[in-house]
C-alpha positions as CSV (number, residue, x, y, z in Angstrom):
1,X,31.7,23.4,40.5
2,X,31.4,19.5,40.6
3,X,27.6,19.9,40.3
4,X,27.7,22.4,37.0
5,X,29.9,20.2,35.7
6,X,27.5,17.4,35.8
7,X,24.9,19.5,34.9
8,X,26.8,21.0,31.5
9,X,27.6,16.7,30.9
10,X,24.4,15.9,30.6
11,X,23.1,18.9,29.0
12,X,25.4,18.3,26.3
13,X,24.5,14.4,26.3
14,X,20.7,15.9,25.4
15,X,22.0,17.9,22.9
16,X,23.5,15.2,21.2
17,X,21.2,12.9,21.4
18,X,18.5,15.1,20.2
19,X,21.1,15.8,17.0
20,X,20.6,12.4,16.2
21,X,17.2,11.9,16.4
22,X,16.0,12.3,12.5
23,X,20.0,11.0,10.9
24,X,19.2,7.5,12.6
25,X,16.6,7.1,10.0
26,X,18.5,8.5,7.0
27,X,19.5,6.4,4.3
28,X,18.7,3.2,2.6
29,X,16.4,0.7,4.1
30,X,14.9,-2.5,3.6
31,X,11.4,-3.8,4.7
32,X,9.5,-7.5,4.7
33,X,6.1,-6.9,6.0
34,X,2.5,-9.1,6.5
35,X,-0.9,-8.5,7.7
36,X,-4.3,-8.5,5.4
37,X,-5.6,-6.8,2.7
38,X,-9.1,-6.4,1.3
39,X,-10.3,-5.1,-1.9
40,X,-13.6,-4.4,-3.5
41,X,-13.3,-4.1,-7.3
42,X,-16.5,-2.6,-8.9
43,X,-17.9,-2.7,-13.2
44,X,-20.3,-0.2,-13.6
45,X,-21.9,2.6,-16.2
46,X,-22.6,-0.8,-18.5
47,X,-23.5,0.9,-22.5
48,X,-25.1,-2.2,-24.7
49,X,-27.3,-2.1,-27.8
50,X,-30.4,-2.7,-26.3
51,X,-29.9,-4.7,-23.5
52,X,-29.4,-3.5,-19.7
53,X,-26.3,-5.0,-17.7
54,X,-24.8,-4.9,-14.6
55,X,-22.4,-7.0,-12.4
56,X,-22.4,-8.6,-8.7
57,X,-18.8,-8.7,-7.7
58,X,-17.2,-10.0,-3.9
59,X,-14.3,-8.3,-2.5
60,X,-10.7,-9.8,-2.8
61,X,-8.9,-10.7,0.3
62,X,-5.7,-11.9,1.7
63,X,-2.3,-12.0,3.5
64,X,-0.1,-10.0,1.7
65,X,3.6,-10.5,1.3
66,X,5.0,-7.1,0.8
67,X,9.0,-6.3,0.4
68,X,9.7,-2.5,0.1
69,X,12.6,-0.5,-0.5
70,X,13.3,3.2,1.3
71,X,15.3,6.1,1.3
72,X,15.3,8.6,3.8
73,X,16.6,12.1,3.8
74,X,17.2,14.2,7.3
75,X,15.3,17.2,6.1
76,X,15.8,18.6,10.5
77,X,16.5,17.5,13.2
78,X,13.1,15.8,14.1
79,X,11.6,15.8,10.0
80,X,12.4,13.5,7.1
81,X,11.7,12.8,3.4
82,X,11.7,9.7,1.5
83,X,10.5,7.4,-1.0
84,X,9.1,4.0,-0.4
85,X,9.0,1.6,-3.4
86,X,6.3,-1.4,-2.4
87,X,5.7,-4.6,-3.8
88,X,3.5,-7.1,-3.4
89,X,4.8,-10.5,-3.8
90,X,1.4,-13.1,-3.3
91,X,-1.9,-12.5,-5.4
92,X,-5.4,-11.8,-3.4
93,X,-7.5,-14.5,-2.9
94,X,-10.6,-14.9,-5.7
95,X,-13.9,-13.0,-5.9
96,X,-16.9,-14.0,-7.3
97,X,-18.3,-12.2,-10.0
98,X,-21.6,-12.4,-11.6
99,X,-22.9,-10.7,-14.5
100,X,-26.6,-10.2,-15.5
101,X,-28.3,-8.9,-18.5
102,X,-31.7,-7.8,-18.4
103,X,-31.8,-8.9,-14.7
104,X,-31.0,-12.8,-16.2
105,X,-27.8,-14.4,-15.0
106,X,-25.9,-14.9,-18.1
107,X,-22.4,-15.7,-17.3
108,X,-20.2,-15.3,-14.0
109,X,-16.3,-15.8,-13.2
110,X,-13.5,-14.9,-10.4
111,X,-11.3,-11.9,-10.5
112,X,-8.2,-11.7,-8.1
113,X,-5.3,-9.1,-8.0
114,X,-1.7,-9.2,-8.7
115,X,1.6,-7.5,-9.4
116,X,0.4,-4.6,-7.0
117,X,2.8,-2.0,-6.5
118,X,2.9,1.5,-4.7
119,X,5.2,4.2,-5.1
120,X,5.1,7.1,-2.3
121,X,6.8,9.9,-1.0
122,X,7.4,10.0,2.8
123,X,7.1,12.4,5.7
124,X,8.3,11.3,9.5
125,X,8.4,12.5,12.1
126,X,10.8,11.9,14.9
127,X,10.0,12.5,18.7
128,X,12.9,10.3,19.8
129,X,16.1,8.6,18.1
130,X,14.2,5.2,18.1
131,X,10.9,6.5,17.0
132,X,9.7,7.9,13.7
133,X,5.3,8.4,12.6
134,X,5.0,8.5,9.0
135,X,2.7,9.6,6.4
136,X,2.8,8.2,2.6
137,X,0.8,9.6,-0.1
138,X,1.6,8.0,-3.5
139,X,0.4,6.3,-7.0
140,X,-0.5,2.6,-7.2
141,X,-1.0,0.0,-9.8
142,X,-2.0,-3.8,-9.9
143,X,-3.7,-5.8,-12.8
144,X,-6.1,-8.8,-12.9
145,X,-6.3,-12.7,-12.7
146,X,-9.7,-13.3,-14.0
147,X,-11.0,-16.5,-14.7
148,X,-14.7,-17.9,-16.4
149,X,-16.5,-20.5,-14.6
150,X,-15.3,-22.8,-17.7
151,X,-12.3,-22.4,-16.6
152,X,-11.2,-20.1,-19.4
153,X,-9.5,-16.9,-19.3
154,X,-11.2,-14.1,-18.7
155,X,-10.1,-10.3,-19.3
156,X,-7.8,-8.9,-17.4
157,X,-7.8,-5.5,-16.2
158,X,-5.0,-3.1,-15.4
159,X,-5.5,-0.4,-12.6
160,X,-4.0,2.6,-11.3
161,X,-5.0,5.2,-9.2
162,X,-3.9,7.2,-5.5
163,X,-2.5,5.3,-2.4
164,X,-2.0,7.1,0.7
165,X,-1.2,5.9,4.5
166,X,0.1,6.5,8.3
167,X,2.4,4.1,10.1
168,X,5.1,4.1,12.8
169,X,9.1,2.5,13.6
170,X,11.3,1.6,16.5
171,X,14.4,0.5,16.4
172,X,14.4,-2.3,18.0
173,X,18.5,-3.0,18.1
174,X,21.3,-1.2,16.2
175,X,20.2,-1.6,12.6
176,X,17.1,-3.1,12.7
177,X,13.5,-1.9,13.3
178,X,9.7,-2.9,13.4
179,X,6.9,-1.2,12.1
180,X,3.1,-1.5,11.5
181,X,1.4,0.5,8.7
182,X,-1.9,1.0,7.2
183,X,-2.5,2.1,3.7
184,X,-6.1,3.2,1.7
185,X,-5.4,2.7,-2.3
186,X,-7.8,4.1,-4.7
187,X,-7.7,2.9,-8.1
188,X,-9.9,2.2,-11.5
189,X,-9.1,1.3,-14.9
190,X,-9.3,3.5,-18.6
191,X,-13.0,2.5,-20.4
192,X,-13.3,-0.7,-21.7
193,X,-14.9,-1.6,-24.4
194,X,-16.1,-5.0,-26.3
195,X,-18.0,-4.9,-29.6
196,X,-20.5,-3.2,-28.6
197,X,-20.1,-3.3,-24.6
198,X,-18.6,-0.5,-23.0
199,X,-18.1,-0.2,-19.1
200,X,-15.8,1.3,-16.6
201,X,-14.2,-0.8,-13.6
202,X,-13.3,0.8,-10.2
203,X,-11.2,-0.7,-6.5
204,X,-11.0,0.7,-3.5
205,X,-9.0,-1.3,-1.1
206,X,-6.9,-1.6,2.6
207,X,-4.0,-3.1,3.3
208,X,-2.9,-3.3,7.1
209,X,0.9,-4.7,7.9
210,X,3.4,-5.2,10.3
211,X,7.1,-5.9,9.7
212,X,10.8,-5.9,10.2
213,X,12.8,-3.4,8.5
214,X,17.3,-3.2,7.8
215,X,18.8,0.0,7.9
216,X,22.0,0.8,6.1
C-alpha cells in the first residue's frame, strides 16, 4: 500500500509538471540580446540613356544591440504562439560602394543600415518546463545611412521584405531566461528612379544573437 502510494505521488507530480510545461512561457516577455550581423545590399537592373552602369557594393557588418518585446499564448500543453516585436538599437558598420559607368569609376560612397525592425509570429515548442525551440517567420524593414565620398549625403533607401528564424530558451532562475537565436532577413526596396536613372536595390542578410530575457 506504502509503495502504490509513492508510486500514485509521483505520478501525479509528472502530471503536474508536464501541465506546466508550455504556461511557464505564456505571457509578456522582455528580451536584450547581442551577437553579429552581416548584410549584403545589392543595386542592379541599372536603365540610363545611353550609358551602361553598374555598382560594387561591400557587405555591412556589426554587433547588434537588439531589445524585443513577446507575447506568448499556451496553445497545449507542449505548443505556443506568439509575436515577437524586434528592434535594433545600433546602426551596421559602413560598406563601400562604388559606382561605374561605362566600366569608368565615376563616383563611390558608404551605405550602412539603421532603424531595422522585425515583426514575427512564433511557434515553440516545449519538451520540458525550462525549455522552449522556436520558429519565427515574419516581415522586416530598415532604411539607409548613405554617405558620398565628399562627405555629402547620399540617398537613402528604405527596405522591407521576409525575415524568418530558429532559436531556443531556458529558464535559467524563476523569471528569467537565456536564449540564442539566428534569423535570415530578406529584403529590397520599390524602383528607384533619378532623371533618367532607374534601378532596383536588394539585401539579404544574418543576424546571430544571444541574450537574457524577463518573464512576467
Amino acid at each position: 500500500m506504502v509503495k502504490m502510494r509513492s508510486l500514485l505521488g509521483w505520478w501525479l507530480v509528472g502530471i503536474g509538471a508536464a501541465q506546466a510545461q508550455a504556461p511557464n512561457f505564456e505571457g509578456l516577455s522582455l528580451q536584450v540580446a547581442g551577437g553579429y550581423q552581416s548584410h549584403a545590399p545589392v543595386f542592379f537592373d541599372y536603365k540610363s540613356t545611353g550609358n551602361v552602369l553598374s555598382t560594387d557594393t561591400g557587405r555591412t557588418h556589426g554587433i547588434p544591440l537588439i531589445v524585443s518585446a513577446a507575447y506568448t499564448w499556451s496553445f497545449t500543453q507542449q505548443v505556443s504562439l506568439g509575436v515577437t516585436y524586434d528592434h535594433h538599437v545600433l546602426k551596421t558598420s559602413a560598406a563601400r560602394q562604388s559606382l561605374y559607368t561605362n566600366g569608368s569609376f565615376t563616383s563611390g560612397g558608404t551605405i550602412r543600415f539603421k532603424n531595422q525592425q522585425q515583426l514575427s509570429l512564433v511557434s515553440g515548442v516545449v519538451p520540458d518546463a525550462s525549455t522552449m525551440v522556436y520558429g519565427k517567420l515574419g516581415i522586416a524593414k530598415a532604411s539607409t545611412d548613405a554617405t558620398n565620398d565628399d562627405g555629402s549625403a547620399a540617398e537613402n533607401l528604405n527596405f522591407s521584405g521576409w525575415a524568418w528564424g530558429v532559436g531556443a530558451k531556458r529558464f535559467v532562475s524563476l523569471n528569467q531566461f537565456a536564449f540564442a537565436e539566428y534569423n535570415r532577413v530578406l529584403m529590397s526596396d520599390t524602383l528607384r528612379s533619378s532623371d533618367s536613372l532607374t534601378y532596383q536595390t536588394s539585401s539579404k542578410g544574418s543576424v546571430l544573437v544571444v541574450g537574457m530575457g524577463w518573464q512576467f
